[in-house]
N, C-alpha and C positions, 0 to 999 in steps of 0.2 A: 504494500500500500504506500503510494510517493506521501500522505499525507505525516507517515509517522517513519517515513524516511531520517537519517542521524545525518545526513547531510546537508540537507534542505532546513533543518529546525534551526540553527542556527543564524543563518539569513531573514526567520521569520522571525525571533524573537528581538536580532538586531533592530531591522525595521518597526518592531513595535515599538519597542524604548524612544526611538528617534520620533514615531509620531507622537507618542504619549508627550516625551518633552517639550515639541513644536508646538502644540496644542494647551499643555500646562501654561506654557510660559505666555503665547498668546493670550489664554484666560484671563492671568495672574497681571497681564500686564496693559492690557488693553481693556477689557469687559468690564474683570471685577473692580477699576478704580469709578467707573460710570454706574455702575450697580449701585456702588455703597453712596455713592454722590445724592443719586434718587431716594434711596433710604434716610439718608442725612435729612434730603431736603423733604421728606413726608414726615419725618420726623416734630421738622422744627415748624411747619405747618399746622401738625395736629396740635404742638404745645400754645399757639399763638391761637387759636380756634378756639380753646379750651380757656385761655385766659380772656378772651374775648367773649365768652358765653358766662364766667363766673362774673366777669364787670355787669354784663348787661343783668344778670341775676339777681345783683344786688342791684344795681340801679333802679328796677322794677318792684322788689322789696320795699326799697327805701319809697320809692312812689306810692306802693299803695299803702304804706304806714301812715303818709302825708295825707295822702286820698280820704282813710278813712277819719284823722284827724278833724278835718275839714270838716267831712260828714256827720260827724255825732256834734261836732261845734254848732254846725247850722241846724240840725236836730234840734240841741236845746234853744235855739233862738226860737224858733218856731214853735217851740211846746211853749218856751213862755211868752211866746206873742198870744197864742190860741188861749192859754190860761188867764191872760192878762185883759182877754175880752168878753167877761162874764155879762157885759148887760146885752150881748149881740139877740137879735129877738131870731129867738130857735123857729117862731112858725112860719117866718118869710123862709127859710132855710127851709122847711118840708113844705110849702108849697112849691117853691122852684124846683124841687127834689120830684113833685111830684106832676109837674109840667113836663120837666124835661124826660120824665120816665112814660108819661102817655107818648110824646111825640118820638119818643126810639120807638117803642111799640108800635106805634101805626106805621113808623117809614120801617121796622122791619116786616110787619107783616102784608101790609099794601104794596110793598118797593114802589112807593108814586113817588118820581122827581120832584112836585109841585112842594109834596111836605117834607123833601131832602134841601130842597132850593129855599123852602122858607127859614130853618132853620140855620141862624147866623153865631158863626163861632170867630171871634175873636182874639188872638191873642194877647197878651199883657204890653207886650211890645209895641205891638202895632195900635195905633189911637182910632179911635170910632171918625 
């Protein structure tokens, strides 16, 4: 069999050694300084990303800390406004209350434009 020839095996393990090293050293010299570059640079990408999402973390913390500060401040302004107006006459408040609850009722159960178009809403902003 010329495969397991003692002549021949020689020549083939020379030439492997010689590719193995062309090949190593190519690797070692060319490849792997570009490989570990990209790793480097995915590296230092995921660390700026990460410090970039703990900033905004907290910046949004801090926000709705502030948020809700705000909100229970104008809470109590408001409970002591509403407290603060005990002679307001309660039956103008349930007749309005009780205006405005027929005319929902008819424009939902009619859907007629005429009593959607009658009805005028206002904003606070905007002046009559």
């Amino acid at each position: 069999m010329p495969q397991l020839d003692r002549i021949i095996i020689f020549s083939q393990i020379f030439w492997l050694f010689i590719v193995f090293i062309l090949f190593y050293t190519i690797i070692t010299h060319f490849f792997l300084p570009k490989f570990l570059k990209v790793l480097r640079a995915r590296k230092l990408i995921a660390k700026v990303n990460s410090e970039k999402a703990t900033f905004i973390a907290n910046k949004s913390s801090k926000n709705k800390i502030k948020l809700l500060g705000v909100i229970t401040k104008n809470l109590t302004t408001v409970k002591k406004i509403l407290n603060s107006t005990s002679n307001f006459n309660i039956t103008k408040t349930n007749k309005i209350d009780e205006l405005v609850g027929k005319t929902i009722k008819n424009s939902i159960l009619f859907c007629n434009f005429q009593i959607l178009d009658s009805i005028n809403i206002y904003s606070k902003l905007i002046q009559k």
